[in-house]
C-alpha positions in Angstrom: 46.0 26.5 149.9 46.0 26.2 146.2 45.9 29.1 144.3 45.2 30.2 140.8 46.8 32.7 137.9 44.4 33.7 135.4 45.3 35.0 131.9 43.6 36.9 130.2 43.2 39.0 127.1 40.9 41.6 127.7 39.1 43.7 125.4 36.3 47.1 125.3 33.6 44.9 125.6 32.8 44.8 129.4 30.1 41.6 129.1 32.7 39.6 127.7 35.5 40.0 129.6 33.3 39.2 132.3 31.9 36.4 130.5 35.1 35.0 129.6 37.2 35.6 132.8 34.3 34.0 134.7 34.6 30.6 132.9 38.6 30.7 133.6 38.1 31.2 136.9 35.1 28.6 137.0 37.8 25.8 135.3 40.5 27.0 137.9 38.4 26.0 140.8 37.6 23.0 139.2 41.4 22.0 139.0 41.1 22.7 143.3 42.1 26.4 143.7 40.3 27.8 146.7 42.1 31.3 146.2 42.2 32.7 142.4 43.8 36.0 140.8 42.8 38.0 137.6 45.0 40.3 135.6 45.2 44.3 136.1 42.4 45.6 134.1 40.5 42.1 134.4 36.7 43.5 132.5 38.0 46.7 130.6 41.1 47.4 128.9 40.3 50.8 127.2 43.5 53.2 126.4 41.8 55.8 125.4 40.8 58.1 127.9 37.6 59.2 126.5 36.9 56.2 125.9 38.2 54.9 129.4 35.6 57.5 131.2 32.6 56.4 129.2 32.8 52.9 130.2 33.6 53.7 133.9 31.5 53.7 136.9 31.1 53.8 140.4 31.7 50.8 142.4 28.3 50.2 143.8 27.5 50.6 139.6 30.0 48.7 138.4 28.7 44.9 136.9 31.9 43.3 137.1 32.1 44.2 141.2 28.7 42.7 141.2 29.3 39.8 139.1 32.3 38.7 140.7 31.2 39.3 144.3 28.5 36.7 143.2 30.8 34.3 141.9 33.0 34.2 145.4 29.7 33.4 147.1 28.8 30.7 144.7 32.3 29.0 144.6 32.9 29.5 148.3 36.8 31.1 147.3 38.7 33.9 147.7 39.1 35.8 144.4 40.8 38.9 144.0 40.4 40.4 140.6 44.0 42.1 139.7 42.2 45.2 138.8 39.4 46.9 137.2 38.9 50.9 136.3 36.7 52.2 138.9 35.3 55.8 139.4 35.8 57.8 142.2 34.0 59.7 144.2 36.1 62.6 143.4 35.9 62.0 139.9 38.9 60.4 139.4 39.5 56.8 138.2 41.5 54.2 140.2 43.4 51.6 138.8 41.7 49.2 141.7 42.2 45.7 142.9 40.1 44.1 145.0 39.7 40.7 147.1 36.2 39.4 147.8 36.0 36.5 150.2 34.1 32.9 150.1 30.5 34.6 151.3 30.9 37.3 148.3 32.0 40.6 150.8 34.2 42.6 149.4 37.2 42.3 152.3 39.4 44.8 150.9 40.5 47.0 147.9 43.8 48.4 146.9 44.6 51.4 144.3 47.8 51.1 142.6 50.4 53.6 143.6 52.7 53.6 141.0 51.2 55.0 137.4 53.1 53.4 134.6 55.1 55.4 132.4 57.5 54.7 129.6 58.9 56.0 126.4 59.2 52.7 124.9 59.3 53.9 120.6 58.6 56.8 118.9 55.0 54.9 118.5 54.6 53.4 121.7 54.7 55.5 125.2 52.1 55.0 128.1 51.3 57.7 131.1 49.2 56.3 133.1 48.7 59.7 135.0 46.6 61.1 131.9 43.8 58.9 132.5 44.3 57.5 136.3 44.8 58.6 140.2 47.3 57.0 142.1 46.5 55.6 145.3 49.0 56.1 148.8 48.1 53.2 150.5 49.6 49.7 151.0 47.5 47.1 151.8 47.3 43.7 153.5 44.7 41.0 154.3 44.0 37.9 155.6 43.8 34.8 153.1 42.2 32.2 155.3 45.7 31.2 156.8 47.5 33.3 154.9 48.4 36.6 154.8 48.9 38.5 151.3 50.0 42.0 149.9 48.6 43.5 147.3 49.9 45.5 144.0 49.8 45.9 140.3 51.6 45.8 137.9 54.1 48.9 137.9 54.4 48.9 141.4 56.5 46.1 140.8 59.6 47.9 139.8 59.8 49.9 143.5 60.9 47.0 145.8 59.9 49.3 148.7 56.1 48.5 148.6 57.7 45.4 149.1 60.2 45.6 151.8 57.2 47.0 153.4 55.1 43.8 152.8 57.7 41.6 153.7 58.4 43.5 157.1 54.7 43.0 157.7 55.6 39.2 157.1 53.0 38.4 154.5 52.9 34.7 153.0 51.9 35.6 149.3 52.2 39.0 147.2 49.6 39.5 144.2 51.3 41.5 141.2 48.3 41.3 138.7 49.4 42.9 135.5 49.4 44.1 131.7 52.9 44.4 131.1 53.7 45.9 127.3 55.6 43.3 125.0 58.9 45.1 125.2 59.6 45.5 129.3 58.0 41.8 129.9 60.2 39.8 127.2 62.7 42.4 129.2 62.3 42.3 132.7 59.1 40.4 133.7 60.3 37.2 135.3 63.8 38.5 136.6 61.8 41.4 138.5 59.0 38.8 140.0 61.6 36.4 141.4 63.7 39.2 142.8 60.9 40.5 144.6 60.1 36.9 145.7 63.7 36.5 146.8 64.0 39.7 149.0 60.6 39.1 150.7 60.4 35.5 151.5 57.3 35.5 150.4 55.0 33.8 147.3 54.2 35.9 144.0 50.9 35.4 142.3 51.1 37.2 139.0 48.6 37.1 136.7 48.9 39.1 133.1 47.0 40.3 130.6 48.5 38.8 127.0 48.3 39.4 123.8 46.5 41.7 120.7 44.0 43.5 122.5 41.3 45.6 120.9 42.5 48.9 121.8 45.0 47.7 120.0 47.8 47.8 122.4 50.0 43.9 122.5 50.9 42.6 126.2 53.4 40.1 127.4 51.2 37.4 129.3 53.5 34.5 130.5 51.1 34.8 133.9 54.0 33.3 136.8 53.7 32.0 140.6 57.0 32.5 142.2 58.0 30.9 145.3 60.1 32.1 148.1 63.4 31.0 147.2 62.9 32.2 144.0 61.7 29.5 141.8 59.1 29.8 139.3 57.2 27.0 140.1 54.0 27.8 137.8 53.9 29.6 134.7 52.1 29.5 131.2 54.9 29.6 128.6 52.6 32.4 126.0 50.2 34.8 125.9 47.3 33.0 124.8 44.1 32.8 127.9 44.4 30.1 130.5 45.6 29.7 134.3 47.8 28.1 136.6 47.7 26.4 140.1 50.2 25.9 142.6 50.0 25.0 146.2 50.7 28.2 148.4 53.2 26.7 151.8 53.5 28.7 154.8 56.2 26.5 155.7 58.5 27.2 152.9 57.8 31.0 153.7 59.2 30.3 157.2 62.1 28.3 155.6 63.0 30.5 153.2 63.2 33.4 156.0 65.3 31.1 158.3 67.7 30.7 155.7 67.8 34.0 155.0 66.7 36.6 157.9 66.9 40.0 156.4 63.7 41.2 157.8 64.4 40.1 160.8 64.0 42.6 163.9 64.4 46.5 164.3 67.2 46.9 161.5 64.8 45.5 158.7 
């Protein structure tokens, strides 16, 4: 399977980002990706909370979960958009990814667990928790004749969502994200290819990059990782565009051969 890494720089204007992220995706399948990934916060990236609950809506409400659904159908591909702001039935608003097959169905939908939070400057510091509910749940679906995990962002820094994933013995885990400038020129690539490593398994992240109009700066440098370890995609800024590489279940089962450490009860 070849998939796809869309970057992004998304901004308050809903339409847009929709607008805009369509044609990427559009191009990617174009260039022969059959499976294709948006960043966290793919059609709304609004830090203010007031502003963050005006814009939000229910699922069934929502135009990008519409829009994209359609776009699946009509490219016959599997497309999980990293994450958009969706509201709850409680309420609440969950930071949400979710994977829509080739026939436009939403198959499944995962709400990110771990809410960012860092103290990065005496002008910059992020709680995710003001504005967002975490979810509890891992979650894992079928890919055609793959298997994939899902997470965002965050999550990435607690490799036990992952050992999890990798005892499941999925093929490819998404990591869709809008990391801040500071902790990706820091730790963005070194984390994805350790989690990579100690899985056996493909990474798929797609970022968010740049000056967005909420006026907060992300890292980009979208990245596929491979199971060894090696980044064998990546776009080298943070300016929009996507990647492709070829997703191998073979070099998953190579990679765990060499190195079982999932292997059995003691994993």
């Amino acid at each position: 399977m070849k998939a796809a890494a869309i970057q992004l720089c998304s901004g308050t204007d809903i339409a847009a980002n929709i607008a805009v992220t369509s044609d990427l995706i559009r191009a990617a399948v174009a260039d022969g990706a059959s499976f294709v990934a948006t960043p966290e916060m793919t059609h709304f990236l609004q830090k203010n909370p007031e502003a963050l609950r005006r814009g939000v809506e229910h699922m069934e409400a929502d135009i990008g979960v519409a829009a994209f659904s359609e776009l699946a159908a009509e490219l016959s591909i599997h497309l999980l958009i990293g994450s958009l702001a969706i509201l709850r039935d409680d309420g609440k608003i969950a930071n949400r990814s979710l994977l829509f097959g080739p026939d436009g169905s939403l198959l499944t939908h995962y709400d990110k667990i771990h809410l960012f939070e860092a103290a990065l400057s005496k002008l910059e510091s992020y709680r995710e928790a003001d504005s967002y509910a975490a979810g509890d749940t891992p979650v894992t679906a079928s890919l055609g004749g793959l298997s994939l995990g899902l997470s965002i962002c965050y999550d990435l820094r607690f490799p036990a969502l992952y050992a999890g994933y990798a005892k499941a013995r999925v093929d490819v885990i998404s990591v869709p994200a809008a990391f801040t400038v500071a902790t990706g020129k820091a730790h963005w690539e070194v984390l994805l290819r350790a989690r990579a490593i100690e899985t056996g398994a493909y990474i798929i992240a797609p970022a968010q990059g740049g000056h967005h109009a909420d006026g907060r700066k992300t890292w980009g440098r979208s990245t596929i990782v491979a199971p060894w370890g090696e980044v064998v995609a990546k776009l080298e800024d943070d300016t929009p565009g996507f990647i492709c590489a070829e997703i191998d279940t073979a070099i998953v089962a190579q990679a765990r051969a060499r190195v079982p450490a999932w292997r059995g009860d003691t994993a």
